[in-house]
N, C-alpha and C positions, 0 to 999 in steps of 0.2 A: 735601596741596596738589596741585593735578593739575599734572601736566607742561606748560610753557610749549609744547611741540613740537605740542600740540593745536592750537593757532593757525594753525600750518601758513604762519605769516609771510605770510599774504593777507589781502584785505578779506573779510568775512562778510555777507553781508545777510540781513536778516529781518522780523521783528515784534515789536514789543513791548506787551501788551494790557494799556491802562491802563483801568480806568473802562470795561469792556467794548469798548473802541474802539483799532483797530490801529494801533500808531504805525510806519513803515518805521524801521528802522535800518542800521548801517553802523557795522561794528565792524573798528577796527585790528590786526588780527592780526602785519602787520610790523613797527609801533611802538611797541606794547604786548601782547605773547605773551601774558608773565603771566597778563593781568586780563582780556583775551580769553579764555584757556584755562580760568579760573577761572570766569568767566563762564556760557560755553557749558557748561561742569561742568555747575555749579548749575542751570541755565535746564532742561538735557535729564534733570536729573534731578525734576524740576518742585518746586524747591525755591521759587523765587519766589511760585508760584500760591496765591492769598488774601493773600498778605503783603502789611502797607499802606504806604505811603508815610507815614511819620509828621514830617516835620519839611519846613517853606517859611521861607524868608528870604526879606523883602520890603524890609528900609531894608540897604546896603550892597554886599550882594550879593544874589543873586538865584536861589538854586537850592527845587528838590523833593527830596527825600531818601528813597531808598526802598531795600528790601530788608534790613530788618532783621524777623528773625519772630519777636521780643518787641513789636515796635512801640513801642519807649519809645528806642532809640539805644546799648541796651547789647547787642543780640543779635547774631549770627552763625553762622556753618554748621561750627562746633566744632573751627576752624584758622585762624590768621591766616597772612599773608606778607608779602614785600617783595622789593626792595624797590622806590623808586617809578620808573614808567617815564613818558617823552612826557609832563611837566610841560611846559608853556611857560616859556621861559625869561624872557619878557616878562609872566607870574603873569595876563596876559589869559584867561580861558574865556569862549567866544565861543557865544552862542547856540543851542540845540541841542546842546551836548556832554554825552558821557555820563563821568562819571568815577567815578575809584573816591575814597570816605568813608575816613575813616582819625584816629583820634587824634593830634591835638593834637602834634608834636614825634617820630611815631614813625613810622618809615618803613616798619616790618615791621608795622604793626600793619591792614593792610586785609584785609578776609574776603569778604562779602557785599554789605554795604551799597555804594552809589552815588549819586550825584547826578547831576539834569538843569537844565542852567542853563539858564532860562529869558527871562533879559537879559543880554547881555555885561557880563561881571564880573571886575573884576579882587581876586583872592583872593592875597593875599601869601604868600609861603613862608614856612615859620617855621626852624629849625636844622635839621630832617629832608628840607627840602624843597615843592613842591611839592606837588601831587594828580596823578593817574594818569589823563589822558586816555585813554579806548581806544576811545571809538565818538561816533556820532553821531546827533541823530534825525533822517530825510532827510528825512519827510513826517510832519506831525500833530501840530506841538507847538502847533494851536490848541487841542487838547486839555488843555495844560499851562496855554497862556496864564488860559484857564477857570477853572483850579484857583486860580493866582496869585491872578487877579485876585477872587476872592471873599474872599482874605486866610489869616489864621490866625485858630484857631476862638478864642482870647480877645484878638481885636486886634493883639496886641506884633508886632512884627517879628521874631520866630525861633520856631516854636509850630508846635503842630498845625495840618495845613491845615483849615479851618474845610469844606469836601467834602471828604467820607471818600474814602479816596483808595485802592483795591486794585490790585494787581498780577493781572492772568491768566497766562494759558499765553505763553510767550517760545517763536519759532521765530526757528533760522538754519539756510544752507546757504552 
């Protein structure tokens, strides 16, 4: 697990290359070390690039789910941690935030995987907590809007995004 000290407890800004196209970001380095530094890890070690985004919720909540390199919701970068940092306490994720994915009740259990909430969502805590706000996306989540809006590839409301969804090259400084 990389050292939280990576974070350097500043803002980071960058890109994040969805679907060939630059989304700006804005990553919490003072309110979320961690998942910032875990982050930045994986991104400069071009762990993300070709990984798809494999999971959209469209009834309830409202997120794109990416960074898993099985592309099914069981993969990760061969370490989890915890545990979870800059949950809102109010369980609102407000459009454009980037957080960290995590099993169901486990606070230690986040790796790689993230989500981009694409409509203000309010996601409840369960007994572990929250989800792991650490960034945001500042410009280009018409990008996402796109993906939402063409749905999941069999209908339902929690499924494969129905456009194939890949991750590029991630830049911060």
């Amino acid at each position: 697990v990389p050292s939280a000290s990576l974070a350097e407890a500043r803002t980071w800004l960058g890109h994040l290359n969805v679907n060939g196209r630059n989304l700006k970001i804005q990553l919490d380095g003072k309110n979320a070390p961690q998942a910032v530094a875990n982050f930045i890890s994986l991104a400069k070690k071009g762990f993300y690039n070709g990984v798809s985004c494999h999971r959209l919720t469209t009834q309830g909540i409202y997120v794109l789910q990416c960074g898993d390199p099985k592309g099914d919701g069981t993969g990760g970068p061969g370490y989890s941690w915890g545990p979870i940092e800059n949950a809102p306490a109010d369980n609102v994720y407000k459009t454009g935030v980037l957080a960290m994915a995590r099993q169901g009740g486990n606070g230690s259990s986040m790796g790689s995987q993230f989500f981009i909430v694409y409509k203000d969502s309010t996601i409840p805590s369960d007994n572990a907590g929250g989800y792991t706000v650490f960034g945001k996306i500042a410009n280009g989540m018409s990008v996402i809007d796109g993906i939402a809006a063409a749905g999941t590839a069999d209908g339902s409301g929690d499924g494969k995004p129905k456009t194939a969804t890949t991750l590029g090259a991630i830049s911060v400084q």
